[in-house]
C-alpha positions as CSV (number, residue, x, y, z in Angstrom):
1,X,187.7,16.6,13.9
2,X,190.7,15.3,15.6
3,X,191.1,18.7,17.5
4,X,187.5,18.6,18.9
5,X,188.2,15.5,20.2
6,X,191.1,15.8,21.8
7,X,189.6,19.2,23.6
8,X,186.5,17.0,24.8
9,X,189.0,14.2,26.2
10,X,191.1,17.0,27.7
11,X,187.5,18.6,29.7
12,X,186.5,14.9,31.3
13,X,190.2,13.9,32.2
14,X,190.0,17.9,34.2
15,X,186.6,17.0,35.6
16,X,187.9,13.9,36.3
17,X,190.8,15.0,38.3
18,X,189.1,17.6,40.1
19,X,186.3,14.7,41.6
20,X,189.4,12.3,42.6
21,X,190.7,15.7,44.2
22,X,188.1,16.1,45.9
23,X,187.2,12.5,47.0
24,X,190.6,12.1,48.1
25,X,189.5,14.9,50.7
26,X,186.9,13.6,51.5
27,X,188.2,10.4,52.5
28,X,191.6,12.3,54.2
29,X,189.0,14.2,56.4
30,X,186.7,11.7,56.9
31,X,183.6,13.2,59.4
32,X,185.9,16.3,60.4
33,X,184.0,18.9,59.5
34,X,187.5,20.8,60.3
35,X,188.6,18.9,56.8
36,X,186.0,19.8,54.8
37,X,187.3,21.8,51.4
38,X,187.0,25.5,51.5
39,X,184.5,27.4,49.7
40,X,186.7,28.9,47.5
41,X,188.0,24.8,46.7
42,X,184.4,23.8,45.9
43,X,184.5,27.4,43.5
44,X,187.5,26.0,42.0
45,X,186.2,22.7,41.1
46,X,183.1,23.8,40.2
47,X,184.1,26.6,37.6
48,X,186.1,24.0,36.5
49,X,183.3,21.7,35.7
50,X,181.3,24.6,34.4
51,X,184.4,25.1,32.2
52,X,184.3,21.6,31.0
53,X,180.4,21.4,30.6
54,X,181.1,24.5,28.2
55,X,183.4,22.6,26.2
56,X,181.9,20.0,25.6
57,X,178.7,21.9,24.8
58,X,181.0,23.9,22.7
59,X,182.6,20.7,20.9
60,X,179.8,19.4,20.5
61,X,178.1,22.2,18.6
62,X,181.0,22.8,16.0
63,X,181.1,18.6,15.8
64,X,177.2,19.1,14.5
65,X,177.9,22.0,12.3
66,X,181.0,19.9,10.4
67,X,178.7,17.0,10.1
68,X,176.2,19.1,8.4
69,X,178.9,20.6,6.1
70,X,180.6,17.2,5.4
71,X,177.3,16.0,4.4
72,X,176.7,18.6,2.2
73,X,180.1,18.3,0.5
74,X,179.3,14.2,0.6
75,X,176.1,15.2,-1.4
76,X,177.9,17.7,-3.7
77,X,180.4,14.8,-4.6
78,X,178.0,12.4,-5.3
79,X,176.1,14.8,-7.7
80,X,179.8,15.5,-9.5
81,X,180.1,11.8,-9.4
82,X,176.7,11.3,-11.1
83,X,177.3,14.4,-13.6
84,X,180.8,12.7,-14.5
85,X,179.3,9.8,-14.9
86,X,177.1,11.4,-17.1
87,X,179.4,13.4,-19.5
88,X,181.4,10.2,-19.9
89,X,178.5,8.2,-21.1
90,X,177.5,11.2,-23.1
91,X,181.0,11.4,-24.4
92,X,181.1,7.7,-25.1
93,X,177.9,8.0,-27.2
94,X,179.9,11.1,-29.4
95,X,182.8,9.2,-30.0
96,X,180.6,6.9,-31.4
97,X,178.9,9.0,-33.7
98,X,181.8,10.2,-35.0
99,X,183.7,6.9,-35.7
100,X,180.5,6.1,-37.6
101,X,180.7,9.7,-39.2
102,X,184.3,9.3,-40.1
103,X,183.4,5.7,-41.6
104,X,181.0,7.3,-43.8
105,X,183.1,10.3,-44.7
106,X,185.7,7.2,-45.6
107,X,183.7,5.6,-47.9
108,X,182.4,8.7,-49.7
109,X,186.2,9.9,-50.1
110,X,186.9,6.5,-51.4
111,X,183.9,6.6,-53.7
112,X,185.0,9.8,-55.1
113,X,188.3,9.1,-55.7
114,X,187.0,6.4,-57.6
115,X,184.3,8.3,-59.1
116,X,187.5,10.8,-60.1
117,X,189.5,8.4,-61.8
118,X,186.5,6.9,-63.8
119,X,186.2,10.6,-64.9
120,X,189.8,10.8,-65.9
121,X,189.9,7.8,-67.9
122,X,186.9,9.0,-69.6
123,X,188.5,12.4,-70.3
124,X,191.7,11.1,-71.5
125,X,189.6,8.6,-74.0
126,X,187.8,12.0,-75.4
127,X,191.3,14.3,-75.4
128,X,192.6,11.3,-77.6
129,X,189.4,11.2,-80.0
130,X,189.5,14.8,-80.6
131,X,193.0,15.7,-81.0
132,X,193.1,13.9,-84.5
133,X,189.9,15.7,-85.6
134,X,191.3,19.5,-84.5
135,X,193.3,19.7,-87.9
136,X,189.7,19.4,-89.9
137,X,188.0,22.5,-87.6
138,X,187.8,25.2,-90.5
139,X,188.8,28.3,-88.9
140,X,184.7,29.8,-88.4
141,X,184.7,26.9,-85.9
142,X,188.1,26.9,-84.3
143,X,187.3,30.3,-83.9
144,X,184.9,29.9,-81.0
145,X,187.0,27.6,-79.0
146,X,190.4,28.2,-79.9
147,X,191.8,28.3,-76.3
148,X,190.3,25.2,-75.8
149,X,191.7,23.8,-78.5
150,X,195.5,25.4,-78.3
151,X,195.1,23.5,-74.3
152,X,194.3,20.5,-76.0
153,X,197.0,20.2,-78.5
154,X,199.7,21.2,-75.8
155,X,198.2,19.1,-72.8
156,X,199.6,20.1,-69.7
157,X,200.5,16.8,-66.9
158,X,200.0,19.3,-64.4
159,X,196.8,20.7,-65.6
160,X,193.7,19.9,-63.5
161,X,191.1,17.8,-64.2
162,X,188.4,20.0,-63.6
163,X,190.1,22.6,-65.9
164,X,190.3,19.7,-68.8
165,X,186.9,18.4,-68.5
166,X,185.9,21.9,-68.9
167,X,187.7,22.0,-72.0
168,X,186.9,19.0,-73.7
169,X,183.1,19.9,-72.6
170,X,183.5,22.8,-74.8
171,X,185.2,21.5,-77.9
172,X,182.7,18.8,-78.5
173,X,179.9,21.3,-78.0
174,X,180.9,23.2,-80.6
175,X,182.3,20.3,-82.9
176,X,178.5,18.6,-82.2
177,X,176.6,21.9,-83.1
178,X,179.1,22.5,-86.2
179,X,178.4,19.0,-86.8
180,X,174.6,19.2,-86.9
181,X,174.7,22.6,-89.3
182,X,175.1,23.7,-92.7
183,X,177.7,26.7,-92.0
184,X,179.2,29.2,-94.7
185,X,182.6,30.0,-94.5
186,X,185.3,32.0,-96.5
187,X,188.9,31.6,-97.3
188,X,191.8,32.2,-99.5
189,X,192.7,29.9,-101.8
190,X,195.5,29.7,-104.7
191,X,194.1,28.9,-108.1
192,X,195.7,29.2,-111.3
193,X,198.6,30.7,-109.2
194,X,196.4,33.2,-107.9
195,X,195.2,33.8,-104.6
196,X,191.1,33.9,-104.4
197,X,188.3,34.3,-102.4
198,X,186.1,31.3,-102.4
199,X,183.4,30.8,-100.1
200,X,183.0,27.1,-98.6
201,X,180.1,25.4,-97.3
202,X,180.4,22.9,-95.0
203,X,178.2,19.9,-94.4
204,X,179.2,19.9,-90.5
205,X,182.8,18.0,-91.0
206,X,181.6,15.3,-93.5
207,X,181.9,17.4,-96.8
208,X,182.5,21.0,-97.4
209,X,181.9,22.2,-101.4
210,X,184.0,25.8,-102.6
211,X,183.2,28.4,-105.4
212,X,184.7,31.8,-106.1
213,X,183.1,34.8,-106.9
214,X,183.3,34.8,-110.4
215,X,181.8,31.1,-110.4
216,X,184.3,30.2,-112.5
217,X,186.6,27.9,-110.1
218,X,184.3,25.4,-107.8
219,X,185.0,22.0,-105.9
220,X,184.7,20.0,-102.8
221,X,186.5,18.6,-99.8
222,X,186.4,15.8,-97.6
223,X,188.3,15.0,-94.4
224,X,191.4,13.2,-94.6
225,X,193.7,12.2,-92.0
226,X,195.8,14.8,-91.0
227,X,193.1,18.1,-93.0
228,X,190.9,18.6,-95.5
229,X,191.2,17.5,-99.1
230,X,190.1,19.6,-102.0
231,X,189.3,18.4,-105.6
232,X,188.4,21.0,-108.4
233,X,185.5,20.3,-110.3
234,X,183.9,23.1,-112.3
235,X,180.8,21.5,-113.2
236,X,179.3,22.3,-109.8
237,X,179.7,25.9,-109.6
238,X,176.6,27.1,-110.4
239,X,175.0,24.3,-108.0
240,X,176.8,25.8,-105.1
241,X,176.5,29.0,-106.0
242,X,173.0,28.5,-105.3
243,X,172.9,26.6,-102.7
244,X,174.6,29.4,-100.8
245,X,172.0,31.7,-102.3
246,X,169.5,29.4,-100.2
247,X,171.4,29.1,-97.0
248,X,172.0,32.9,-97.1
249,X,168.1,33.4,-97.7
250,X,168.9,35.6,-101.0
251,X,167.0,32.8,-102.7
252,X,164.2,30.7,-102.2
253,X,164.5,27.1,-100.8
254,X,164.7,24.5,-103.8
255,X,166.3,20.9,-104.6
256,X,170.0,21.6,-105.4
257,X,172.4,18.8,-106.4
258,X,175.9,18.6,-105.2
259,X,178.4,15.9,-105.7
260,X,178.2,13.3,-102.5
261,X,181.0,10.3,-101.1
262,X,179.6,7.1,-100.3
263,X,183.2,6.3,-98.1
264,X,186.0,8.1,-97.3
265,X,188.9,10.3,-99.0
266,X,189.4,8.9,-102.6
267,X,185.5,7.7,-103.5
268,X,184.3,9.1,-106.3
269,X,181.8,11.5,-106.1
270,X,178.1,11.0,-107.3
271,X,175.1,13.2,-108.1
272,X,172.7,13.6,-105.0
273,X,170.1,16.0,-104.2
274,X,170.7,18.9,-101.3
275,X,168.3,21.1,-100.2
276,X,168.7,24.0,-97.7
């Protein structure tokens, strides 16, 4: 723009020149019309003007076509400005979400961690519960979860929670439905200084009652602190002899008594009917 400008002053100071030129001789000659300016003077001056209408015609066209094309680029700008503003606002409004987003993702981490630590307390509570009742898990039940229970005797600081829950989960599944059955079991016992077979039935882990194959040797147990404790007693034999007939349908169900505790180890056993 400056250029154009400077050409346009450039043409008028020429044209200006050449009219002061020729005034100049004009006045110089004054009527003469032996002073008059040659032909090829008045060429001169006049190519000159032509020169300088050109120019400014010239100047004048490229001074319209760079206003056209700063306008455009004026209007391009503005629509950047308005599309910046845009994306700012729109950017604004994200970072908004998300602060609210990570609020919320704060509190549910927070929850959960609590959430967690409820769950650990909890699972620490039933570790300790069951630990003292593994040593009363006749070997039919122990059997089924014996991994389980090997991890729970050794606990492991390092083990995870979701690997203990799991475990405890499966103990007292099997300690409940063992709990809530009649099961028949067999073992090896030393009688008379004699190892025999007896076979055991266990009233979940409340009582358990023993005969041997002969009938000859019978008893019962009850849970004690640190395993079960077994009592002969003769007199029941036959009872649970038959009773197992029942529970192994080699007889048909019927009244059956076996010996009963009202309390813990050491009560005195009395006569109460059991069915199958």
């Amino acid at each position: 723009m400056t250029i154009s400008f400077k050409f346009l002053n450039c043409s008028l100071a020429v044209l200006a020149t050449a009219s002061l030129t020729l005034g100049q001789e004009n006045e110089t000659a004054g009527d003469s019309r032996d002073n008059a300016p040659s032909a090829r003077e008045v060429q001169t001056a006049l190519k000159e003007w032509v020169q300088t209408k050109q120019l400014i015609s010239r100047e004048r066209a490229t001074w319209t076509t760079e206003q056209e094309t700063l306008f455009d680029l004026s209007e391009v700008r503005q629509r950047e400005i308005e599309q910046l503003g845009e994306f700012t606002q729109a950017a604004g409004d994200r970072i908004e979400k998300i602060d609210e987003l990570r609020k919320q993702y704060a509190d549910e981490e927070n929850s959960l961690k609590e959430w967690r630590r409820d769950l650990e307390r909890h699972i620490s509570t039933l570790e300790a519960k069951l630990r003292p009742l593994i040593p009363l898990f006749p070997m039919t039940l122990r059997a089924k979860v014996e991994e389980a229970v090997v991890r729970l005797e050794t606990p492991d600081p390092e083990r995870s929670l979701q690997h203990r829950t799991r475990d405890v989960l499966l103990v007292m599944q099997a300690y409940l439905n063992f709990q809530n059955t009649i099961t028949l079991d067999a073992d090896i016992r030393s009688i008379d200084g004699e190892d025999r077979e007896v076979e055991i039935l266990y009233l979940g882990l409340t009582q358990a009652w023993y005969v041997d194959q002969t009938g000859k040797y019978s008893g019962y147990g009850v849970p004690g602190s640190t395993g079960w404790i077994w009592s002969e007693e003769p007199a029941i034999a036959t009872a649970v002899r038959q009773t197992i007939a029942i529970q192994t349908r080699q007889a048909t169900p019927a009244f059956v008594t076996l010996p009963l505790l009202n309390s813990g180890v050491g009560a005195q056993p009395e006569a109460a009917p059991a069915t199958k």
